[in-house]
C-alpha positions in Angstrom: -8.8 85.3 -153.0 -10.1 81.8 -153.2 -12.8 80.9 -155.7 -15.7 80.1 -153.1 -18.8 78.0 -154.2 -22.5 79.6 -153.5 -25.8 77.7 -153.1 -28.6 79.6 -154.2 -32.2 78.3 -153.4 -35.3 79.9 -154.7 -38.6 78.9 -156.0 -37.9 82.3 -158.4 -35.9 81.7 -160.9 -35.0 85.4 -162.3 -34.3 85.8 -158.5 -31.9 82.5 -158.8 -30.8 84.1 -162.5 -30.0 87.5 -160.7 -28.3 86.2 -158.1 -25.8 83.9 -159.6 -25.0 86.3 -162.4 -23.9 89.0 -159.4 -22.1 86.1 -158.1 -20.3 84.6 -160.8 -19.0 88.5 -162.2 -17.5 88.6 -158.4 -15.4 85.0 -159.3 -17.1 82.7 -157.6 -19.1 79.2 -158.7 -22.8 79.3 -158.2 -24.9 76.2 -157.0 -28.7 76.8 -157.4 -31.5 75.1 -156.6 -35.7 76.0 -156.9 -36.7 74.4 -153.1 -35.6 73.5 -150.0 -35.7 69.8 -150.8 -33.3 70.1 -153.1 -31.3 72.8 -152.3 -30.5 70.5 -148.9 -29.5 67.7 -151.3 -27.2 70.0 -152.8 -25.8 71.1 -149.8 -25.0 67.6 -148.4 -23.6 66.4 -152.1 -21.6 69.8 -152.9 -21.1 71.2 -149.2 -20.7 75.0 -150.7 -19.1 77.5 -148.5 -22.1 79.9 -148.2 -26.0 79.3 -148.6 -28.5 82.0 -150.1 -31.8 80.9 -149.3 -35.2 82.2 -149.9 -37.4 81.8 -146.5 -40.9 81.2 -148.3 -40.8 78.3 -150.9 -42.9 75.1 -151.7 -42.4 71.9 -150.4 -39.7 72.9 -147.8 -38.8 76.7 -146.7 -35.7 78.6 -145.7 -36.6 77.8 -142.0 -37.4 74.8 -142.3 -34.5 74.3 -144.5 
């Protein structure tokens, strides 16, 4: 299997910390980011095959996102 890179974006960090530690035992390369804003600036700079995103976080939210 491929090593696959995933964005996580939360305004919590031990959810961030939780997630990417469950990510990186399964092989893959973790991406985070604490809001929207910069989880989209992320995206566009590291284009990651699969986003995990929090819906409710300051300055821009999941739906928004």
């Amino acid at each position: 299997m491929d090593k696959q890179s995933i964005l996580i974006i939360d305004d919590d960090e031990a959810k961030r910390e939780v997630l990417a530690e469950y990510v990186m035992v399964l092989g893959h390369d973790v991406i985070e980011a604490e809001n929207g804003l910069l989880g989209l600036a992320e995206a566009r700079l590291r284009g990651p095959d699969l986003i995990l995103l929090d819906l409710t976080m300051p300055q821009m939210n999941g739906m928004e996102f």
